[in-house]
N, C-alpha and C positions, 0 to 999 in steps of 0.2 A: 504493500500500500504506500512505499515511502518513495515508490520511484526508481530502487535500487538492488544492483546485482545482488544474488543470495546462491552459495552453493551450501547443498545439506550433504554433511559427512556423517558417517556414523562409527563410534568405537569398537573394538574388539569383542566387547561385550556382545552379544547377540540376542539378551533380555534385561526387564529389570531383577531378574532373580538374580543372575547369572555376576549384573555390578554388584550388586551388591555381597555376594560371598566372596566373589574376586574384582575389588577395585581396581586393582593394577591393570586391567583389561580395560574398562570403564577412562585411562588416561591415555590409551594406546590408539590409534586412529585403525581401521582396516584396510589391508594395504591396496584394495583396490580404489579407495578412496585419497592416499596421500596424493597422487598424481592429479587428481582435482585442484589441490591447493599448491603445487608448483608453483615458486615464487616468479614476480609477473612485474616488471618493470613499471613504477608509479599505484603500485596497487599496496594495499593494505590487507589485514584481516581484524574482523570485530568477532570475538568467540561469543557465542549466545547457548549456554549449556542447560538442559533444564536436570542435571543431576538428581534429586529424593524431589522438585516440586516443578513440575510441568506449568501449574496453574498459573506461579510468580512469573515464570519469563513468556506465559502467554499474554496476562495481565500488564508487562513491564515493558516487555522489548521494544515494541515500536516507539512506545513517547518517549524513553532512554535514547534510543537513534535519531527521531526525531530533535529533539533536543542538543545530541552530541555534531551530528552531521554539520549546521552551519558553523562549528569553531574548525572544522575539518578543512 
């Protein structure tokens, strides 16, 4: 809704069962997903994780980007 590029990665982890017994997987990307985030001349990245609360960075993410984008 805010106009801007978005790629969805996903971790290691392959549920929420799964991060949560094994975190370590939960901070590891899937390797077919690093290659998406190839670093890219003039470009950035903003991580938007929803770890144990889906709800907060449903509820948060866009006015947070909204917000951050024009100091950008």
């Amino acid at each position: 809704s805010l106009g801007i590029a978005a790629v969805r990665v996903r971790s290691d982890a392959p549920d929420r069962r799964t991060y949560l017994l094994r975190p370590d997987l939960g901070r590891r990307l899937r390797a077919e997903d690093r290659a998406a985030l190839a670093p890219r001349p003039g470009c950035f990245a903003i991580v938007l994780a929803d770890g144990l609360c889906a709800t907060g960075v449903r509820a948060h993410a866009a006015p947070l980007l909204a917000a951050l984008l024009p100091d950008l």
